[in-house]
TORKOL-4160 file (C-alpha; in steps of 0.2 Angstrom, whole numbers, padded with zeros to 4 digits, m for minus):
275
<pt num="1" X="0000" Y="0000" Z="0000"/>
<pt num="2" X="0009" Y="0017" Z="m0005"/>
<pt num="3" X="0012" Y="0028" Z="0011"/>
<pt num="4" X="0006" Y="0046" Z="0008"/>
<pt num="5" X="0016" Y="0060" Z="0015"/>
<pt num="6" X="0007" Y="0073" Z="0027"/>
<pt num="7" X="0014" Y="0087" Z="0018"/>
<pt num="8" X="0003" Y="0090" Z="0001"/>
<pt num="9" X="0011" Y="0096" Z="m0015"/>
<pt num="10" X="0027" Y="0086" Z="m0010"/>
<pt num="11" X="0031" Y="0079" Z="m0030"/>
<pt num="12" X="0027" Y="0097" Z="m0037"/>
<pt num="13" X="0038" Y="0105" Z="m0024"/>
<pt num="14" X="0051" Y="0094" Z="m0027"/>
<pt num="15" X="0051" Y="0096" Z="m0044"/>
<pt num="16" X="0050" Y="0115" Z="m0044"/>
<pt num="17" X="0065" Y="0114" Z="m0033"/>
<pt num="18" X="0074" Y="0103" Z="m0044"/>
<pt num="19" X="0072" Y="0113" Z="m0059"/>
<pt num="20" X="0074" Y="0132" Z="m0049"/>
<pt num="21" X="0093" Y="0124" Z="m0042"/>
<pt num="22" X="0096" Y="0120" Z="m0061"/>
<pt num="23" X="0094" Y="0133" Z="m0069"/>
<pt num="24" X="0100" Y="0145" Z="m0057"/>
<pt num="25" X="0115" Y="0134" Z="m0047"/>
<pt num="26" X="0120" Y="0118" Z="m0057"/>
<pt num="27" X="0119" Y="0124" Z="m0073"/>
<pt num="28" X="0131" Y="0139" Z="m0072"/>
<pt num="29" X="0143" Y="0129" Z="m0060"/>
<pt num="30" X="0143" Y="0114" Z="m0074"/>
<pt num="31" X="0145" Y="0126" Z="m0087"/>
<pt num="32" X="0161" Y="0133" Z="m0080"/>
<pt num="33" X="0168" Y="0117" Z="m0076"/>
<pt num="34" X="0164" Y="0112" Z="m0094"/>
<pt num="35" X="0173" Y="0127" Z="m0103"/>
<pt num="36" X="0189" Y="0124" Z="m0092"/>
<pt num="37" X="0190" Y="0109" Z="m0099"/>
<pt num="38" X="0196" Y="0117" Z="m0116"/>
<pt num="39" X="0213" Y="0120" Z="m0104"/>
<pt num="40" X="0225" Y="0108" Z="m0104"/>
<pt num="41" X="0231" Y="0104" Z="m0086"/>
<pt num="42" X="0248" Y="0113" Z="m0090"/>
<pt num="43" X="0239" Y="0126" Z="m0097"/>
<pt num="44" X="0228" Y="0128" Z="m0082"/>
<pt num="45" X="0242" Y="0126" Z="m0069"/>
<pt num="46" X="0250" Y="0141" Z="m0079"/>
<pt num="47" X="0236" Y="0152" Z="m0078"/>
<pt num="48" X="0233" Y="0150" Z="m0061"/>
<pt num="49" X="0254" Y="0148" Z="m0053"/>
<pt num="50" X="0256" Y="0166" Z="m0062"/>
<pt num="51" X="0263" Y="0177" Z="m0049"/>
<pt num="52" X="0248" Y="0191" Z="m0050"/>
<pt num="53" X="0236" Y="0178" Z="m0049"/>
<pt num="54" X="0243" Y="0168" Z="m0033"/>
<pt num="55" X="0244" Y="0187" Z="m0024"/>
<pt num="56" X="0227" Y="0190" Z="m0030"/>
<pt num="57" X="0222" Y="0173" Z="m0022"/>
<pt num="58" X="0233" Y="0179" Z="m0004"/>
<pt num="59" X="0223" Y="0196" Z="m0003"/>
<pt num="60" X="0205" Y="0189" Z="m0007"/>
<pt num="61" X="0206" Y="0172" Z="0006"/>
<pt num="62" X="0217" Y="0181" Z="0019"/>
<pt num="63" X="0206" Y="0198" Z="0020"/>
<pt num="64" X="0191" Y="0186" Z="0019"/>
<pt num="65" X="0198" Y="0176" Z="0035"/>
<pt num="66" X="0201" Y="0191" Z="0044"/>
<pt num="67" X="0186" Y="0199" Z="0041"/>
<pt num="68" X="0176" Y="0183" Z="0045"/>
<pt num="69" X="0184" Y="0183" Z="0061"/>
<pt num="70" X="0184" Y="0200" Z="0067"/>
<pt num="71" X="0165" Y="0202" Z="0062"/>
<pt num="72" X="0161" Y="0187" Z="0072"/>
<pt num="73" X="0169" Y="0194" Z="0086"/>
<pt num="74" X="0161" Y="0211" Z="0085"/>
<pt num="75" X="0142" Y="0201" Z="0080"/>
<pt num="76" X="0145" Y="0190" Z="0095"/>
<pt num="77" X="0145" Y="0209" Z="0106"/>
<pt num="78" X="0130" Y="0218" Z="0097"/>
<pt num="79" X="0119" Y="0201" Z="0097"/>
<pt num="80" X="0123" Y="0199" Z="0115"/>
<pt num="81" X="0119" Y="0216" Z="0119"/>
<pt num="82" X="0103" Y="0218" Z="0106"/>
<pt num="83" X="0096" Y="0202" Z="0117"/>
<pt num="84" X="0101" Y="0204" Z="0136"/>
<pt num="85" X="0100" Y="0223" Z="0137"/>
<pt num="86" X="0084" Y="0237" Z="0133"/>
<pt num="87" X="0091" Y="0256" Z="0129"/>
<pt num="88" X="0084" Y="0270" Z="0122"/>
<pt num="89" X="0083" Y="0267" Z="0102"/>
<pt num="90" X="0084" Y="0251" Z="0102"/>
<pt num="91" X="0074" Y="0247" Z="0089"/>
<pt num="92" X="0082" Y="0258" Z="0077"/>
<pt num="93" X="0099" Y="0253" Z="0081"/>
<pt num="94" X="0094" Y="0232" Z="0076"/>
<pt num="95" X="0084" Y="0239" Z="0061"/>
<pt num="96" X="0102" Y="0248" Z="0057"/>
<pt num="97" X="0111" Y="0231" Z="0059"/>
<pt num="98" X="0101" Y="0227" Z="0040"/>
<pt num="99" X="0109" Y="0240" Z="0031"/>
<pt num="100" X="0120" Y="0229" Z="0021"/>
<pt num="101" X="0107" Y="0219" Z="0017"/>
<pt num="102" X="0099" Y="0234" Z="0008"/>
<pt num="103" X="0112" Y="0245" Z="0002"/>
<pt num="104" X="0118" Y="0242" Z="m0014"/>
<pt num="105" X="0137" Y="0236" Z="m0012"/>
<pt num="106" X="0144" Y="0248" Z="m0025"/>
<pt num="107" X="0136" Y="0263" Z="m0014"/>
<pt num="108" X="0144" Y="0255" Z="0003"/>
<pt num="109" X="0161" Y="0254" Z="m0008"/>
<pt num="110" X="0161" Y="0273" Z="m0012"/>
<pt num="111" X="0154" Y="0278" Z="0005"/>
<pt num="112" X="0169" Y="0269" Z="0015"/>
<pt num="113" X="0182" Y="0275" Z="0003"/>
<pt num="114" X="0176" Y="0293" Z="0004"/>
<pt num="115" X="0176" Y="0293" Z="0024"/>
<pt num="116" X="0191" Y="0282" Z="0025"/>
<pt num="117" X="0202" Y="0291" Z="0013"/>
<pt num="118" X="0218" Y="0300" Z="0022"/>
<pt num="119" X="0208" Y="0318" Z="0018"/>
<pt num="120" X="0190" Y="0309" Z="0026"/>
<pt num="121" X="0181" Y="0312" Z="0042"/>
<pt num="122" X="0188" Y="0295" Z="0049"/>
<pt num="123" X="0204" Y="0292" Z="0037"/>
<pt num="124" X="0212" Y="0308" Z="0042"/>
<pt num="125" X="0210" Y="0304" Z="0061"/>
<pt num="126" X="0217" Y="0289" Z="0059"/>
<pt num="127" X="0232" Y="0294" Z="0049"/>
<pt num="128" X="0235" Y="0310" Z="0060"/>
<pt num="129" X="0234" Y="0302" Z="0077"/>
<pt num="130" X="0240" Y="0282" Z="0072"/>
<pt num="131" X="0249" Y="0286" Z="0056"/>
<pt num="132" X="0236" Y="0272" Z="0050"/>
<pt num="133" X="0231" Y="0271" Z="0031"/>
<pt num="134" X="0215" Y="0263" Z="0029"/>
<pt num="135" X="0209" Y="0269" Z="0011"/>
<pt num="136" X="0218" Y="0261" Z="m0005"/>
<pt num="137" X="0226" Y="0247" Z="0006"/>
<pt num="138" X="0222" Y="0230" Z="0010"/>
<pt num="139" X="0217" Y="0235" Z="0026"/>
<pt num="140" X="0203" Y="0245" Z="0015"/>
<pt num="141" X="0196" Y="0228" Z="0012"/>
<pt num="142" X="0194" Y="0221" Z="0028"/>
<pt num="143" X="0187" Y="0235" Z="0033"/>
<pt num="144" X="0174" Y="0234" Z="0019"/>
<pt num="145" X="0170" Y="0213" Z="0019"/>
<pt num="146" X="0167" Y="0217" Z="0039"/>
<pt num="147" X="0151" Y="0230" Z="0034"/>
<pt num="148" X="0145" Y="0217" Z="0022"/>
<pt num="149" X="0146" Y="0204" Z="0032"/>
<pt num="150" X="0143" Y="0209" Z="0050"/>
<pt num="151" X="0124" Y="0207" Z="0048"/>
<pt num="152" X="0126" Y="0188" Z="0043"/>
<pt num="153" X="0136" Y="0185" Z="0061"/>
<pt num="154" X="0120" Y="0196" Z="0071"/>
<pt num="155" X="0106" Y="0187" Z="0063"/>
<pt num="156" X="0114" Y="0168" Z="0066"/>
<pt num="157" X="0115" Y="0173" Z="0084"/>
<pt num="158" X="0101" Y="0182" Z="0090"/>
<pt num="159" X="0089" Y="0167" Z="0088"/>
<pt num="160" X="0100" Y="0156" Z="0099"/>
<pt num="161" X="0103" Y="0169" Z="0113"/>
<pt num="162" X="0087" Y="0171" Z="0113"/>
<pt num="163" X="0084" Y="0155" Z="0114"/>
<pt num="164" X="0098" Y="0151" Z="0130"/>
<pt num="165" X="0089" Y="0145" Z="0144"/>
<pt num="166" X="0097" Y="0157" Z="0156"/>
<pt num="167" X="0092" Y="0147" Z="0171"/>
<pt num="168" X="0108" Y="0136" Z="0168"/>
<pt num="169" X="0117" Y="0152" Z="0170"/>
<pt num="170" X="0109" Y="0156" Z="0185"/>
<pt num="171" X="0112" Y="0138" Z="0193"/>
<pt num="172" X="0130" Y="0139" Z="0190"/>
<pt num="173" X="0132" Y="0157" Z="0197"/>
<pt num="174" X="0122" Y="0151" Z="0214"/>
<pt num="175" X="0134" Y="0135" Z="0215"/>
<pt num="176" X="0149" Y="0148" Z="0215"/>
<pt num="177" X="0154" Y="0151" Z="0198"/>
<pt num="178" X="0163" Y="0163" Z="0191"/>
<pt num="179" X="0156" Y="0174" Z="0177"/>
<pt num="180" X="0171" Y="0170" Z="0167"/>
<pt num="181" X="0169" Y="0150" Z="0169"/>
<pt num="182" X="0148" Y="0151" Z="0168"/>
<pt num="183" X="0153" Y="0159" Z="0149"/>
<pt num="184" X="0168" Y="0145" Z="0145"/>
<pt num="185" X="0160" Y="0132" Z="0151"/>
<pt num="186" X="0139" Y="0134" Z="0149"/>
<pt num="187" X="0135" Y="0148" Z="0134"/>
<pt num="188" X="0152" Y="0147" Z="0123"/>
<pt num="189" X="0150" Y="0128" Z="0120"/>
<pt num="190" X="0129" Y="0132" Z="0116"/>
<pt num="191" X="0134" Y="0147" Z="0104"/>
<pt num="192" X="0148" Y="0139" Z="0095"/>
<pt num="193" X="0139" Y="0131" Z="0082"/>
<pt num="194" X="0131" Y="0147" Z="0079"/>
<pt num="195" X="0147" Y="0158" Z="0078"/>
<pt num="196" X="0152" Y="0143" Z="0066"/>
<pt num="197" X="0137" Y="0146" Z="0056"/>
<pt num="198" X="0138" Y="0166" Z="0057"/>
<pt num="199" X="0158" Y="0164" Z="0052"/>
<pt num="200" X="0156" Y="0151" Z="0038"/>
<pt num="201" X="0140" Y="0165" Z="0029"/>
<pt num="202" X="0153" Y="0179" Z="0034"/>
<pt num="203" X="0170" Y="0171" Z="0023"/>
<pt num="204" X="0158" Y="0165" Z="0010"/>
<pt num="205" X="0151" Y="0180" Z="0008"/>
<pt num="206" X="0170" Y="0191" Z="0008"/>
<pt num="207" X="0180" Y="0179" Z="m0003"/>
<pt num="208" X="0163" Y="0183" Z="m0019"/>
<pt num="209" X="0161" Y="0202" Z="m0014"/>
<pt num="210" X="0169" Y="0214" Z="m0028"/>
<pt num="211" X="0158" Y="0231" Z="m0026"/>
<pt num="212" X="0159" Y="0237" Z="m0009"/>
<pt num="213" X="0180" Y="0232" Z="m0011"/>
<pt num="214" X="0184" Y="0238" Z="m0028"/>
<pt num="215" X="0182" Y="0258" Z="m0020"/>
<pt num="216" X="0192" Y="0257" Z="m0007"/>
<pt num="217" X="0207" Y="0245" Z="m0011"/>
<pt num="218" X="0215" Y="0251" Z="m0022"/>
<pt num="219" X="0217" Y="0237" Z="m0034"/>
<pt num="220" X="0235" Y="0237" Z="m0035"/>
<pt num="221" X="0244" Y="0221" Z="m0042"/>
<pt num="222" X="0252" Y="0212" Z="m0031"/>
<pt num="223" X="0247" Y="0223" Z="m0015"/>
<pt num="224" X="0229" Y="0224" Z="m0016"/>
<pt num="225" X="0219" Y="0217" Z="m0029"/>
<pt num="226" X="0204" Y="0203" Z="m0026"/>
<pt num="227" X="0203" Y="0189" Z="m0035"/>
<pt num="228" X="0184" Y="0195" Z="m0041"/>
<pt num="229" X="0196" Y="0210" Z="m0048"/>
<pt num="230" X="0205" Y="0198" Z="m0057"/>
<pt num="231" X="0192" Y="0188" Z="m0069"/>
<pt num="232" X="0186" Y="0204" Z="m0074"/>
<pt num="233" X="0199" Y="0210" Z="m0080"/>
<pt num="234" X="0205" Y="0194" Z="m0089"/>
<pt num="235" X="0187" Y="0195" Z="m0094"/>
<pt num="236" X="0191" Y="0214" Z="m0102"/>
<pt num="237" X="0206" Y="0207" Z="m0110"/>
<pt num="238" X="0193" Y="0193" Z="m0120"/>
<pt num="239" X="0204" Y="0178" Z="m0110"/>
<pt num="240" X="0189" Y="0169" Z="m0106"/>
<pt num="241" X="0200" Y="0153" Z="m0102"/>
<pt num="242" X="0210" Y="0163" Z="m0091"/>
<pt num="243" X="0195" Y="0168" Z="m0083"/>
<pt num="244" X="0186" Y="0153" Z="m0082"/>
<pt num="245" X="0204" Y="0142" Z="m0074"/>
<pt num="246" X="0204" Y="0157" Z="m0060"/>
<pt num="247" X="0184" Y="0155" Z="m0056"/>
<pt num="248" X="0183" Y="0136" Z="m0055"/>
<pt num="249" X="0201" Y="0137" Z="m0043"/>
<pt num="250" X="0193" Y="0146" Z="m0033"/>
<pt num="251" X="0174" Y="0139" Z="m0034"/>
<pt num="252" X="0183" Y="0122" Z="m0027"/>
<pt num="253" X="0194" Y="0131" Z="m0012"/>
<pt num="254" X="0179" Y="0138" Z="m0006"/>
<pt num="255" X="0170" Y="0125" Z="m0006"/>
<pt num="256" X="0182" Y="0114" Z="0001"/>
<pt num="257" X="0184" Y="0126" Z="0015"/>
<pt num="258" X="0165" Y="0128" Z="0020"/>
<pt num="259" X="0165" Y="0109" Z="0017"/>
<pt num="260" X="0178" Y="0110" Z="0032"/>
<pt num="261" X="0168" Y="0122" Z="0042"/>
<pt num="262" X="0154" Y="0111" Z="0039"/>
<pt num="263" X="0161" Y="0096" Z="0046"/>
<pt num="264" X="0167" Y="0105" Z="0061"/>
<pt num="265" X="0152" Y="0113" Z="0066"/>
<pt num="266" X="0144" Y="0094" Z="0066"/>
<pt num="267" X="0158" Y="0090" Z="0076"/>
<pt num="268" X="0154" Y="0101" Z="0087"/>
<pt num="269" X="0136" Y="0097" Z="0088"/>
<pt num="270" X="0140" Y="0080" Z="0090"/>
<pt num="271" X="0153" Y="0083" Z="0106"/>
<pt num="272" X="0139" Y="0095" Z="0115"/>
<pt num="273" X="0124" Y="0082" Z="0111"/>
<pt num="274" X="0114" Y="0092" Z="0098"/>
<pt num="275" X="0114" Y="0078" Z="0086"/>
């Protein structure tokens, strides 16, 4: 006797589903790994080893990093502070925390390079008193992949904090302990799995960006230019190989590094009982 499931629609869904991820994810990734195989392996080695290309590589992954991390650090704070703590406008100030969501990444870009140039309202206080270039270096793009990304890190927490059964804190605390070991050892281990989310979305969503980076860093070879920099410009120069060798590397880097991140996260739900 065939079972029915208690969902109705499920073979249309299904099938909607199948055809949307198509057309709009496994087509264009297929696509790209199709034209790359017009590349010898020597020739795609080549492309990819050349010196501008590897630096490109470096500044994209390692601002992407560093961003993820520090947005994750600073999202942790205002998601802590936008669930245990009422002050005046703070309603506005979560609404705020969206912006990135909304801007257009072209308009952030310019925004960030005019007020972080060394002649802007923060660029010239940071040079004057730190002798601290932020504009036109790589530290412009850090700077720039923490605004896109800081929203990603917020809104994976603020469900699970709110969430935390706060009586568990409250039990320890009466049992003597310190708030340093009730936050090691009871809300860190719950919210690790969410920061792991939040810092997964963050890097995934840094290493891709190209519109709120290209204002502000500079895109100098070697020093400061992104790898999204790159296959547009091998693109302008009508090397679509070129292009296409540099977009599937790093298509299989990311994803072999979310796959990581992935992995770990189930690890962790795994170790603290979750799964």
């Amino acid at each position: 006797m065939k079972r029915h499931s208690i969902m109705p629609g499920f073979a249309p869904s299904l099938g909607f589903t199948v055809v949307y991820l198509s057309l709009v994810v496994l087509i264009p990734l297929s696509t790209l790994v199709v034209t790359s195989f017009g590349l010898s392996f020597s020739e795609y080695l080549k492309i990819i080893t050349h010196a501008r290309v590897l630096a490109s590589f470096k500044v994209s992954f390692t601002a992407s990093l560093f961003a993820a991390f520090c947005a994750g650090l600073i999202g942790f704070v205002i998601a802590w502070v936008l669930v245990r703590y009422p002050f005046p406008g703070k309603k506005l100030f979560d609404a705020l925390i969206d912006l990135p969501f909304a801007l257009p990444t072209a308009v952030a870009g310019i925004v960030l390079a005019t007020i972080y140039q060394p002649s802007g309202m923060l660029g010239r206080i940071l040079m004057q008193q730190f002798g601290l270039q932020v504009a036109y270096k790589p530290l412009g793009i850090v700077f720039a992949l923490i605004f896109i990304s800081l929203p990603f890190v917020v809104r994976t927490l603020e469900p699970v904090l709110q969430e935390f059964d706060t009586a568990m804190e409250e039990a320890a605390a009466s049992l003597g302990a310190s708030r340093i070991k009730v936050f090691i050892h009871i809300i860190l281990p719950n919210l690790f799995p969410a920061m792991l989310t939040g810092f997964a979305l963050a890097f995934a969503r840094g290493i891709g960006e190209y519109g709120s980076v290209i204002f502000i860093a500079g895109n100098l070879p070697y020093v400061s230019e992104i790898i999204p920099l790159m296959i547009i410009t091998k693109l302008e120069q009508y090397d679509v190989p070129g292009a296409t060798a540099i977009a599937l590397t790093m298509l299989v880097i990311s994803f072999l590094l979310l796959l990581v991140i992935n992995l770990l996260q189930r690890w962790v739900r795994i170790r603290s009982g979750q799964v």
